[in-house]
Phi, psi and omega in degrees: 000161144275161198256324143321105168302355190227009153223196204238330195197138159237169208218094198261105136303316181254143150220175196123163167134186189228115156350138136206019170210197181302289227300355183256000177288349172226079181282154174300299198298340181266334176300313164313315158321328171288313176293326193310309191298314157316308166305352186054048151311121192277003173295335204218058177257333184263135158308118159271196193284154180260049167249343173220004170236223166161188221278157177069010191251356156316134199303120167249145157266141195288005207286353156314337153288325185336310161240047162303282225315300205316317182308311154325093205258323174282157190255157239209086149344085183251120133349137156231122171082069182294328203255007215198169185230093210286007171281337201299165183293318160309344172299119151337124178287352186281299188333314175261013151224045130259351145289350173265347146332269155004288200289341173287004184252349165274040187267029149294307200269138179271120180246124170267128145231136192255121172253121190274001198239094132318324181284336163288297191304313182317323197283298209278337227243307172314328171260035175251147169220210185200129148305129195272151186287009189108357205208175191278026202239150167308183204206249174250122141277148203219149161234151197311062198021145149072006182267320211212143174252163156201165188273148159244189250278308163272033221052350217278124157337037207268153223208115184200172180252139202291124178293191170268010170279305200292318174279003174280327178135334170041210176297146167224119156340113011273163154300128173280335171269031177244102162269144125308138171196155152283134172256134181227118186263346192213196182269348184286334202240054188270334181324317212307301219266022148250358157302323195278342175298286220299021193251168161251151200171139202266331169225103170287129199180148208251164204206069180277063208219081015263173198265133207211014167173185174250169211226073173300006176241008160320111170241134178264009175305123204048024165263154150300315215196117176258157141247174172204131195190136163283154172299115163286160157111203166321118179088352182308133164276140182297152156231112178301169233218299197306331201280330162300337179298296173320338198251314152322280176340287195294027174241316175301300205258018166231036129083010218238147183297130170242101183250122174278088190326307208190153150241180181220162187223039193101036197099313203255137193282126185272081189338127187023092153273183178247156200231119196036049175071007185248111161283143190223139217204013179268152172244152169289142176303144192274128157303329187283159174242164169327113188286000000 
């Protein structure tokens, strides 16, 4: 289980990554990743750079996790990269449409993935499709003939032109059971969330966490699902309340599930508060079916 209040299990194809805004300066997952390294987790052994990374935080890939969802027969709400970032520039695009693989095949189990790189995701996401196994379940993920040339896993170049199964509609984008979602700490990085309309995605959603200001240029337009939560630990930067109301307000009245993750207190963190006497604790409807 997890310790994430808004999902059920997570799950690191990758694990690993680099700074690349505020919201990543006092990330958890790269502090974790150190201790993880102490312990001599054979997961968290490679080094990132330490200007933007750190020790156990290199990006690594997983494919060996590749099918836990699959083992799973009940159905299971998953974090995908709790530890990591599936967008990052270092993923292979063949990598990441084996995990999407993974996720057509599950289609019992419901998957959140979060990204600080939208703009990568928008690219890579758009251009997946799948063959289907025969059945009412996906199949091999792919990416879209005559779109993209890329290396895969095993060096090879591939670069091809689209058959007529593929021009029949083969797999098509979105997976229902694949949320998208974005992180945005500040009003400079409200861009993200129109990289994130431009993803196809069946449920969307932002991730204002931590909040490090308030964000009047936020347009919520196609989003599903917001969160929200102050920074915890060492070093924690304050989060005004008010910039959380706001953000409520504008939620109530375009109708979008609002969950307040956490306040902090001198740091240390307080789980779903309430907020004018109210807890807010909503989820977007889960979408996957029945296996």
């Amino acid at each position: 289980m997890s310790a994430i209040e808004w999902t059920e299990r997570t799950w690191n194809p990758t694990t690993g990554c680099d700074r690349i805004s505020p919201g990543c300066d006092h990330c958890y997952a790269l502090t974790m990743a150190a201790r993880l390294k102490a312990m001599g987790q054979a997961k968290y052994q490679r080094d990132g750079d330490p200007r933007t990374s750190g020790p156990g935080f290199g990006l690594t890939l997983h494919p060996d996790v590749l099918d836990v969802p699959l083992r799973r027969r009940v159905p299971t709400t998953w974090f995908v990269n709790s530890m990591s970032d599936l967008f990052h520039q270092d993923v292979p695009m063949d990598f990441v449409a084996r995990v999407w693989s993974t996720m057509s095949r599950t289609p019992q189990h419901t998957y959140q993935i979060l990204t600080k790189r939208p703009q990568r995701m928008a690219r890579r996401v758009g251009a997946i499709c799948w063959e289907w196994d025969g059945d009412d379940r996906g199949g091999e993920a792919y990416y879209w003939p005559g779109r993209h040339s890329y290396e895969r896993l095993d060096g090879e170049v591939v670069d091809w032109e689209p058959t007529e199964a593929d021009l029949d509609g083969g797999g098509e984008q979105p997976l229902p059971n694949v949320w998208l979602g974005t992180s945005i700490e500040s009003d400079r990085y409200t861009f993200r969330a129109n990289h994130l309309r431009a993803t196809p995605a069946a449920v969307r959603f932002l991730s204002l966490e931590p909040l490090l200001g308030p964000l009047p240029s936020l347009d919520l337009t196609g989003i599903d699902w917001v969160i929200a939560g102050a920074e915890s630990g060492r070093g924690a930067r304050a989060m005004d309340l008010g910039w959380v109301r706001d953000i409520r307000d504008r939620c109530t009245d375009a109708g979008i599930p609002l969950f307040f993750k956490q306040d902090a207190v001198n740091g240390r963190k307080v789980p779903t508060p309430e907020l004018d006497g109210e807890q807010w604790v909503q989820m977007p409807e889960r979408r996957a079916v029945a296996s």
